[in-house]
N, CA, C and O atoms as a Tripos MOL2 file, in Angstrom:
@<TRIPOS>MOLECULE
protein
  216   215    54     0     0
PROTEIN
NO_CHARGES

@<TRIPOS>ATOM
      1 N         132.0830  137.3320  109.2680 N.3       1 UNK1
      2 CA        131.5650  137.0060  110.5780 C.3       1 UNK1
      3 C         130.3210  136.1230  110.4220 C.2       1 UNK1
      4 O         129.3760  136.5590  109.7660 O.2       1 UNK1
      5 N         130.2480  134.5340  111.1600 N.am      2 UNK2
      6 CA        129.4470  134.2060  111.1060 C.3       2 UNK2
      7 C         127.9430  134.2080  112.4250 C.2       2 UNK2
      8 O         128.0300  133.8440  113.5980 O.2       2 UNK2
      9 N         126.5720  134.7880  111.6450 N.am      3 UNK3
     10 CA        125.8050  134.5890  112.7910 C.3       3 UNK3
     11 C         125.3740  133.6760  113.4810 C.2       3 UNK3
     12 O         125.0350  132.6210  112.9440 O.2       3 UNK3
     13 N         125.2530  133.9170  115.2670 N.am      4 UNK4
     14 CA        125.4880  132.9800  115.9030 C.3       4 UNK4
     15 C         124.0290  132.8500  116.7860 C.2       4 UNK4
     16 O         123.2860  133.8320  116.7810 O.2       4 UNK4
     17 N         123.6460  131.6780  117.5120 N.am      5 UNK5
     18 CA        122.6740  131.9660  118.2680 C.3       5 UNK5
     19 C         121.5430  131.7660  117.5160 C.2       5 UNK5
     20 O         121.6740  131.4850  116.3250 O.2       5 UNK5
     21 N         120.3670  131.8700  118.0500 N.am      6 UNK6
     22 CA        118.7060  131.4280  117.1200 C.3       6 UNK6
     23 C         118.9800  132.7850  116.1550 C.2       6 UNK6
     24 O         118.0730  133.4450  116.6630 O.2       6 UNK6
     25 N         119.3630  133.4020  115.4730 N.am      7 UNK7
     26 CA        119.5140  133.8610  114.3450 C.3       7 UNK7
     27 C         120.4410  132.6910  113.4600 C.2       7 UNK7
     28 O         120.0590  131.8400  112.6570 O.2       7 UNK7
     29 N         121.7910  133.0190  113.9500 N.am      8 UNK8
     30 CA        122.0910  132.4020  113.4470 C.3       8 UNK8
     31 C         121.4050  130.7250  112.7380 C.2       8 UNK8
     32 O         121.5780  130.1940  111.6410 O.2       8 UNK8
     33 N         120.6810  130.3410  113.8430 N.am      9 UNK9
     34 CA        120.0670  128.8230  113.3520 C.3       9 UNK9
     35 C         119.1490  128.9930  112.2800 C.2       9 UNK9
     36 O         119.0060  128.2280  111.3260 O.2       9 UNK9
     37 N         118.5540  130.0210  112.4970 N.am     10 UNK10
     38 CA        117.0270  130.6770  111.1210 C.3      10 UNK10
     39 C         118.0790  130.3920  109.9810 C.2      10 UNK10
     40 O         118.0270  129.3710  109.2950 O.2      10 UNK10
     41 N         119.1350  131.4710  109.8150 N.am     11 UNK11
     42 CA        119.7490  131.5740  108.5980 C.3      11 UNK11
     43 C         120.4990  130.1160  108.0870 C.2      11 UNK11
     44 O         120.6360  129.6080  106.9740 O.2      11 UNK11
     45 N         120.7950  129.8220  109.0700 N.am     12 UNK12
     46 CA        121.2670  127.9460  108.4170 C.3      12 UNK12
     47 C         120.0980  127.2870  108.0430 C.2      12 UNK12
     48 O         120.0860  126.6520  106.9890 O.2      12 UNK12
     49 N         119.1720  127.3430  108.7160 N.am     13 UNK13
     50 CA        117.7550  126.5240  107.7860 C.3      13 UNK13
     51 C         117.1600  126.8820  106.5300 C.2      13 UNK13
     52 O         116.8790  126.2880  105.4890 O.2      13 UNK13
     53 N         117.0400  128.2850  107.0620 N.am     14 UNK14
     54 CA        116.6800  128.8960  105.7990 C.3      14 UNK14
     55 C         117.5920  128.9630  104.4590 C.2      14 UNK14
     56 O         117.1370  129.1180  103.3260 O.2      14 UNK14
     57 N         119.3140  128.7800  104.8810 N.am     15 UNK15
     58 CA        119.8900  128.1840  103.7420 C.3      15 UNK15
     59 C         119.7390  127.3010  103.1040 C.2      15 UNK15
     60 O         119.5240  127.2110  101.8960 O.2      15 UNK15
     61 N         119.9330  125.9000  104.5790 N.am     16 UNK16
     62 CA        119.6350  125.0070  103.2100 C.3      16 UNK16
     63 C         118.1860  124.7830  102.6010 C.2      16 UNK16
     64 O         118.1940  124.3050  101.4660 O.2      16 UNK16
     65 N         117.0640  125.0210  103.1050 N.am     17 UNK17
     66 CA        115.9510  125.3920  102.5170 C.3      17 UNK17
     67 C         116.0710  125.8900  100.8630 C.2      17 UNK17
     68 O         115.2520  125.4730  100.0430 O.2      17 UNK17
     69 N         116.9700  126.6460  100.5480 N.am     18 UNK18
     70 CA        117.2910  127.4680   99.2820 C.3      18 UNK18
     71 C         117.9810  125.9870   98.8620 C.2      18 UNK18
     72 O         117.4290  125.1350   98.1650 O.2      18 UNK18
     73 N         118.8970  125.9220   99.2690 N.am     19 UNK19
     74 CA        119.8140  124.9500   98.4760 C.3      19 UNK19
     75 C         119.1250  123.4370   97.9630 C.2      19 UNK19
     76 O         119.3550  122.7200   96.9900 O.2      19 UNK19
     77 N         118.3850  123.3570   98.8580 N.am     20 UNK20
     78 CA        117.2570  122.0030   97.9480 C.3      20 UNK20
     79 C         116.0900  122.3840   97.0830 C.2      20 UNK20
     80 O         115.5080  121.4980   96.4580 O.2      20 UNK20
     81 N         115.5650  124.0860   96.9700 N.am     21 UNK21
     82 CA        114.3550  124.4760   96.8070 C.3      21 UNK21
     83 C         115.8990  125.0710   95.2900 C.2      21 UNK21
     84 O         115.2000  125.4440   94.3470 O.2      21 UNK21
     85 N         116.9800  125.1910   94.9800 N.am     22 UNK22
     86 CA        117.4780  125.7580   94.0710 C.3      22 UNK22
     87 C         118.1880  124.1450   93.2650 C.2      22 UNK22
     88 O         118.1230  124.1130   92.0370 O.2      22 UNK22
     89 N         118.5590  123.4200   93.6900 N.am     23 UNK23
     90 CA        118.6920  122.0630   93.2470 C.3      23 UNK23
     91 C         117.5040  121.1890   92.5920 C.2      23 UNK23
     92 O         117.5470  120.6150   91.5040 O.2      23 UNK23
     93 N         116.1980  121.2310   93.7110 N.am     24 UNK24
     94 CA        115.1260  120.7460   92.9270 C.3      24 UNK24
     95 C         114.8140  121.0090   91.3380 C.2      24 UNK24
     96 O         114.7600  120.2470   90.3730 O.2      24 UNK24
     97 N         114.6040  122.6350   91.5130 N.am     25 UNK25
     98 CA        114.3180  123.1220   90.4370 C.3      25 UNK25
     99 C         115.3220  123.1200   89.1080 C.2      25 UNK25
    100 O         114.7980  123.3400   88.0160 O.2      25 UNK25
    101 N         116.2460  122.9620   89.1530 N.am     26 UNK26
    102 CA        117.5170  122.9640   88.3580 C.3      26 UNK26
    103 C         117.1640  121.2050   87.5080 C.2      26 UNK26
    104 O         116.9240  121.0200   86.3150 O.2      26 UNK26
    105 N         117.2340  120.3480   88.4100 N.am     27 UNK27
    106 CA        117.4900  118.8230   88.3060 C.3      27 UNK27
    107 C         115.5690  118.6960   87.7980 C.2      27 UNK27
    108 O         115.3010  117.6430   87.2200 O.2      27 UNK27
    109 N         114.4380  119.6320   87.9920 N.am     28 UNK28
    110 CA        112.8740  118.8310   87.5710 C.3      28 UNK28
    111 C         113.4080  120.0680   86.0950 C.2      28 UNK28
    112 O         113.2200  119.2860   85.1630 O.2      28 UNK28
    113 N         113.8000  121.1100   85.5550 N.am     29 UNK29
    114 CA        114.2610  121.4270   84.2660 C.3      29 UNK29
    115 C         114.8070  120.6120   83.1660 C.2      29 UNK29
    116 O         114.8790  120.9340   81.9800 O.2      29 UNK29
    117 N         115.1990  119.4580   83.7510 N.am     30 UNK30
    118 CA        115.8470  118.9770   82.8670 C.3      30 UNK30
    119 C         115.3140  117.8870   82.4730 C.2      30 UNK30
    120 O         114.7970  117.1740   83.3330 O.2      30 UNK30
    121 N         115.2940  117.4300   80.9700 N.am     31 UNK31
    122 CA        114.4120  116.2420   80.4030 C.3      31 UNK31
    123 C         114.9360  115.0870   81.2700 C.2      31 UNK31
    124 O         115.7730  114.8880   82.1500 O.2      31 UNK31
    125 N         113.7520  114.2550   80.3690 N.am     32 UNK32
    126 CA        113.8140  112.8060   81.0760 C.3      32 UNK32
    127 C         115.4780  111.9820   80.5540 C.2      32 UNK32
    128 O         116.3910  111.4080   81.1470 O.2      32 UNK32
    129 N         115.2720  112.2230   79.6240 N.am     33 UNK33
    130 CA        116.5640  111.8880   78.7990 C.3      33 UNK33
    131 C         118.3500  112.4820   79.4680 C.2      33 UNK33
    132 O         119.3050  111.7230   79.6330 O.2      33 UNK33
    133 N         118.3490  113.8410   79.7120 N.am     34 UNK34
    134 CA        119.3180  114.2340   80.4310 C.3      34 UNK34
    135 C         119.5090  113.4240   81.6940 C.2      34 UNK34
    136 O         120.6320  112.9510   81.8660 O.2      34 UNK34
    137 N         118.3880  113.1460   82.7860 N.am     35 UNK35
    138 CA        118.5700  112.5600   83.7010 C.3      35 UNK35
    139 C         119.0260  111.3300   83.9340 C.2      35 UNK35
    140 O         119.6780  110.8920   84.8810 O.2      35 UNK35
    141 N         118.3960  110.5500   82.4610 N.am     36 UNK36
    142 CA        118.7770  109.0940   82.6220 C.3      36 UNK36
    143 C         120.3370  109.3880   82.0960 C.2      36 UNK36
    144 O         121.0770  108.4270   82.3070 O.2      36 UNK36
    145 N         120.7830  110.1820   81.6480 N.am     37 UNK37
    146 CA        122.5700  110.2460   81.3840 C.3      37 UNK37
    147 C         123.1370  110.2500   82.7010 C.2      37 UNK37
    148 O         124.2730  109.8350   82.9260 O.2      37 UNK37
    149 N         121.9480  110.9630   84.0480 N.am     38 UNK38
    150 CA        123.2270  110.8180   85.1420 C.3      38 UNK38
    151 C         122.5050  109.8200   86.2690 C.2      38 UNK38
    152 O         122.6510  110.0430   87.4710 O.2      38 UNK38
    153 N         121.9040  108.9670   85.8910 N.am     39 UNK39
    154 CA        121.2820  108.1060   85.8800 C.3      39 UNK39
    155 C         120.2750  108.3760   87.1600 C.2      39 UNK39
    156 O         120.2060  107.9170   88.3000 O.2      39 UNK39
    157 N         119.7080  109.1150   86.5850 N.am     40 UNK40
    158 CA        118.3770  109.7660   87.3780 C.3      40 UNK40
    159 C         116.7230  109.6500   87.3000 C.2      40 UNK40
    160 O         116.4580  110.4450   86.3980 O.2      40 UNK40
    161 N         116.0760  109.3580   87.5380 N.am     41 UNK41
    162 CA        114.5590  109.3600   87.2190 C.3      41 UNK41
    163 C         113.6740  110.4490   87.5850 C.2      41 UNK41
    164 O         114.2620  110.6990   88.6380 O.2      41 UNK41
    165 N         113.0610  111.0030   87.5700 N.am     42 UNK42
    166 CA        111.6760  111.4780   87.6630 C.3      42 UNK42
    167 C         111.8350  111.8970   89.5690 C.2      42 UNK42
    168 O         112.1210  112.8780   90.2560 O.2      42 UNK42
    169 N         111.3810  110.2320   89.8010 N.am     43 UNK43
    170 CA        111.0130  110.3810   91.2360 C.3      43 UNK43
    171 C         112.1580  110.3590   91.9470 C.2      43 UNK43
    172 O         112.2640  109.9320   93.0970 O.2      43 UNK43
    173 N         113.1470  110.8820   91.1800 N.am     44 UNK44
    174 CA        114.5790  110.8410   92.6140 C.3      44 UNK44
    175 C         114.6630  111.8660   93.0700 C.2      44 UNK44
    176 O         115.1790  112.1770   94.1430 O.2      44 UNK44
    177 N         114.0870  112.6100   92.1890 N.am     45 UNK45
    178 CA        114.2790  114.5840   92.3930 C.3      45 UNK45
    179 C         114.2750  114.9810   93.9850 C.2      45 UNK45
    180 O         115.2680  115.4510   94.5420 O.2      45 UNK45
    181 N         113.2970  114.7840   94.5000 N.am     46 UNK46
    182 CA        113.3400  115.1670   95.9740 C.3      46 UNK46
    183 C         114.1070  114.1040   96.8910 C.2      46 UNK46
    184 O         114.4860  114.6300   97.9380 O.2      46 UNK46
    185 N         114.3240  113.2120   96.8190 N.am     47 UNK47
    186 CA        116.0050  112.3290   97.6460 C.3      47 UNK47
    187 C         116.5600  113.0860   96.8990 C.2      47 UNK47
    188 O         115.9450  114.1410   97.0500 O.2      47 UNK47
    189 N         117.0820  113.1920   96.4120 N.am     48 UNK48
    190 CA        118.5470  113.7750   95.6040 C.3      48 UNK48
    191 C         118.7920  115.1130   96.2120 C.2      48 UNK48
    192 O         119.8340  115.4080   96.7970 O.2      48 UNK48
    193 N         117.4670  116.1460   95.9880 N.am     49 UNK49
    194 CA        118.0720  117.2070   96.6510 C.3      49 UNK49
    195 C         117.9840  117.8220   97.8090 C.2      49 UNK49
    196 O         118.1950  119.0020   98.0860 O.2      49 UNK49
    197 N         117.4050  116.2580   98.9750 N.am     50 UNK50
    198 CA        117.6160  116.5060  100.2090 C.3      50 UNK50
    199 C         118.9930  116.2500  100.9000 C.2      50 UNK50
    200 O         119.4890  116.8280  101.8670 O.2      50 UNK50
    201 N         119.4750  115.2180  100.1360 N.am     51 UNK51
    202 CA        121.0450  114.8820  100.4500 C.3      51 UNK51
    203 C         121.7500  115.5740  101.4900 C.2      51 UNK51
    204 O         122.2170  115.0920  102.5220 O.2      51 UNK51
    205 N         121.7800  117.2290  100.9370 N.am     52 UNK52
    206 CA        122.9530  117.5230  101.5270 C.3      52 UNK52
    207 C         122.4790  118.5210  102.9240 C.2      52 UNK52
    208 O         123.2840  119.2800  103.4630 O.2      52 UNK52
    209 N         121.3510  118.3990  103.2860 N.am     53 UNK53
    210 CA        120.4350  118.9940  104.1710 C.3      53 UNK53
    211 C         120.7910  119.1380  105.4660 C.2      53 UNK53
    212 O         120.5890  120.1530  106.1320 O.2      53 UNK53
    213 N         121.6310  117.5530  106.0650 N.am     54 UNK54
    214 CA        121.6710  117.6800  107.4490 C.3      54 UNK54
    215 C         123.2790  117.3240  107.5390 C.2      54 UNK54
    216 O         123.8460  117.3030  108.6320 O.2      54 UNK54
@<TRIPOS>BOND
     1     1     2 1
     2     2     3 1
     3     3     4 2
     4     3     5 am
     5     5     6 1
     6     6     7 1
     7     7     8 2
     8     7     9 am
     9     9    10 1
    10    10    11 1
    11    11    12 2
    12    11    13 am
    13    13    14 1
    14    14    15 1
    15    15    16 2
    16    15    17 am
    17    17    18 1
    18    18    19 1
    19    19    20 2
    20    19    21 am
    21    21    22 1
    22    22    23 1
    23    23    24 2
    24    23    25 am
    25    25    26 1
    26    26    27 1
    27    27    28 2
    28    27    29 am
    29    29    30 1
    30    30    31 1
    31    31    32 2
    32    31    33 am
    33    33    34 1
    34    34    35 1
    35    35    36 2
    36    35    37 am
    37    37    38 1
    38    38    39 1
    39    39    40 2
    40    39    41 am
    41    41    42 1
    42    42    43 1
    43    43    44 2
    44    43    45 am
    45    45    46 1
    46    46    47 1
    47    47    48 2
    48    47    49 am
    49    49    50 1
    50    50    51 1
    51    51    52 2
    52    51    53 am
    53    53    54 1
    54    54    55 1
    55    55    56 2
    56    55    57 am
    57    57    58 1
    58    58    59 1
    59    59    60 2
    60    59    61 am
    61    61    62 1
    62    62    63 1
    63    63    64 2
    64    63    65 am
    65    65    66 1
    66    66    67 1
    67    67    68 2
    68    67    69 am
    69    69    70 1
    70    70    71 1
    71    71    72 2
    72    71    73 am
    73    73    74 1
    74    74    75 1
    75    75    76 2
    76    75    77 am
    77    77    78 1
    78    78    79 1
    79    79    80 2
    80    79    81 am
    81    81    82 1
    82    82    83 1
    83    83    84 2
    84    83    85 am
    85    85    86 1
    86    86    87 1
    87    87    88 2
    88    87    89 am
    89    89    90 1
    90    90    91 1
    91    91    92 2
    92    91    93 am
    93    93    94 1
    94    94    95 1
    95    95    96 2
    96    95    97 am
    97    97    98 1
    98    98    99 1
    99    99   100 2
   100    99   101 am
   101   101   102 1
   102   102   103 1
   103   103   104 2
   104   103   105 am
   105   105   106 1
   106   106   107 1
   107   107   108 2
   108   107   109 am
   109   109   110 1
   110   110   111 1
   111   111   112 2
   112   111   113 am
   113   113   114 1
   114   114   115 1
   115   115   116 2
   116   115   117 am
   117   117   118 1
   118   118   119 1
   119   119   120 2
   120   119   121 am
   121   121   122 1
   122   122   123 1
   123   123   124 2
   124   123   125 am
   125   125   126 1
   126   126   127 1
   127   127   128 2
   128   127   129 am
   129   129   130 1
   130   130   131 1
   131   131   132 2
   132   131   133 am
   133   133   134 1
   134   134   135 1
   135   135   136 2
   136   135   137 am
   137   137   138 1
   138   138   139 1
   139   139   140 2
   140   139   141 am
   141   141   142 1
   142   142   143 1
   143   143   144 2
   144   143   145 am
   145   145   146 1
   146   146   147 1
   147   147   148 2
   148   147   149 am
   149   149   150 1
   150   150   151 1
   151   151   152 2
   152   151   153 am
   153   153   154 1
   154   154   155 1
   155   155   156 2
   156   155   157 am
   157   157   158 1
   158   158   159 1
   159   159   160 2
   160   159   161 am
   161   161   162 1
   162   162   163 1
   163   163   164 2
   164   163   165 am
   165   165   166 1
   166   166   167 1
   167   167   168 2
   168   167   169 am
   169   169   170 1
   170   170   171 1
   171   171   172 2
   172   171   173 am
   173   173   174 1
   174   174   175 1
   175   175   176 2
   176   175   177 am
   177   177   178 1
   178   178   179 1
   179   179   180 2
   180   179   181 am
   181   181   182 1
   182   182   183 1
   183   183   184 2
   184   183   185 am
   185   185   186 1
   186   186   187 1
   187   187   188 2
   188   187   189 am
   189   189   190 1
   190   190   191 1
   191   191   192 2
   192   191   193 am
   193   193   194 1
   194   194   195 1
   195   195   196 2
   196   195   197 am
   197   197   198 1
   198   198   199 1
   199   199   200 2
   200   199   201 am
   201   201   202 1
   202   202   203 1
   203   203   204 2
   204   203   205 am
   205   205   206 1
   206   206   207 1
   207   207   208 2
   208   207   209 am
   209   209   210 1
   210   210   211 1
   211   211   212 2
   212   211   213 am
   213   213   214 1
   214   214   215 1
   215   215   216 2
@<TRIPOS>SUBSTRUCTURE
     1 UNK1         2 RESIDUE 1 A UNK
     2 UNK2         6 RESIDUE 1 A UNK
     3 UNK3        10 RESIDUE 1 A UNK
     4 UNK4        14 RESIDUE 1 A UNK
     5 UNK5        18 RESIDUE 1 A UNK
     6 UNK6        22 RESIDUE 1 A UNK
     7 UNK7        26 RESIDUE 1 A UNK
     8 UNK8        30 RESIDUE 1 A UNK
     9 UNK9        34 RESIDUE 1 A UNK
    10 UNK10       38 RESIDUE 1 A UNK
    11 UNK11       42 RESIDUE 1 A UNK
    12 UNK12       46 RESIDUE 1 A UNK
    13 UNK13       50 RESIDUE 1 A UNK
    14 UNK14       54 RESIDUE 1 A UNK
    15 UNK15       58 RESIDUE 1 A UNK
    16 UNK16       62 RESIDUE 1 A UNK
    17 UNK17       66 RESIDUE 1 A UNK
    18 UNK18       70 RESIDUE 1 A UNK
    19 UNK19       74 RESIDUE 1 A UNK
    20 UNK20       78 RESIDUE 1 A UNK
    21 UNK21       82 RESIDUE 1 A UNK
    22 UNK22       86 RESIDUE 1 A UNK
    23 UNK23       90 RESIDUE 1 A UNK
    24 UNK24       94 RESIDUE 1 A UNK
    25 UNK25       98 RESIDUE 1 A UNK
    26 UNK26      102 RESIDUE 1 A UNK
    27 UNK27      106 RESIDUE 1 A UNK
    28 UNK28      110 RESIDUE 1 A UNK
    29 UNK29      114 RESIDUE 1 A UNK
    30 UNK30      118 RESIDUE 1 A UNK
    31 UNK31      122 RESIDUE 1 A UNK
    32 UNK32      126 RESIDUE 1 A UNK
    33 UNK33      130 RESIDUE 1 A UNK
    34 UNK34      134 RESIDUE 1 A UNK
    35 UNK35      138 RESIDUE 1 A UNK
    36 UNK36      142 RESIDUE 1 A UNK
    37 UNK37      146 RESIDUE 1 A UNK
    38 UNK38      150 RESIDUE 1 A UNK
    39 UNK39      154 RESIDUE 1 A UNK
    40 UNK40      158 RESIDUE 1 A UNK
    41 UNK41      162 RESIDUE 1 A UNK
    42 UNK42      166 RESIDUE 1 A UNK
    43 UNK43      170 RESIDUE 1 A UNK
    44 UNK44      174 RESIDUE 1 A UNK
    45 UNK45      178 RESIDUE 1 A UNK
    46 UNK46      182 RESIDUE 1 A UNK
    47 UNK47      186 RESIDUE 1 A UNK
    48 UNK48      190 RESIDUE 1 A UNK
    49 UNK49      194 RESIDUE 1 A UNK
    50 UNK50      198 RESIDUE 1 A UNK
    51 UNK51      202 RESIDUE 1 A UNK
    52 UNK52      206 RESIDUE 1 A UNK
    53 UNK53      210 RESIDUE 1 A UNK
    54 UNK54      214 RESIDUE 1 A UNK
């Protein structure tokens, strides 16, 4: 059952809140070197794991 209504809306923000605050951290773990394999930099970290936000 999904929650509906201003609960429901908290828990969708507050998801994806997790899902960029659990992506960030995953993707700034990893060397400079790993990133440039997926051809990533430094400063993409936060675009990258706002992406899938809205």
């Amino acid at each position: 059952m999904r929650p509906n209504g201003l609960f429901g809306q908290f828990v969708g923000i507050f998801a994806a809140w997790n899902d960029t605050r659990v992506t960030r951290n995953a993707l700034s773990r990893l060397s400079d070197h790993e990133l440039d394999d997926l051809g990533l930099h430094r400063g993409d970290i936060d675009t990258i794991s706002r992406r899938g936000r809205y």
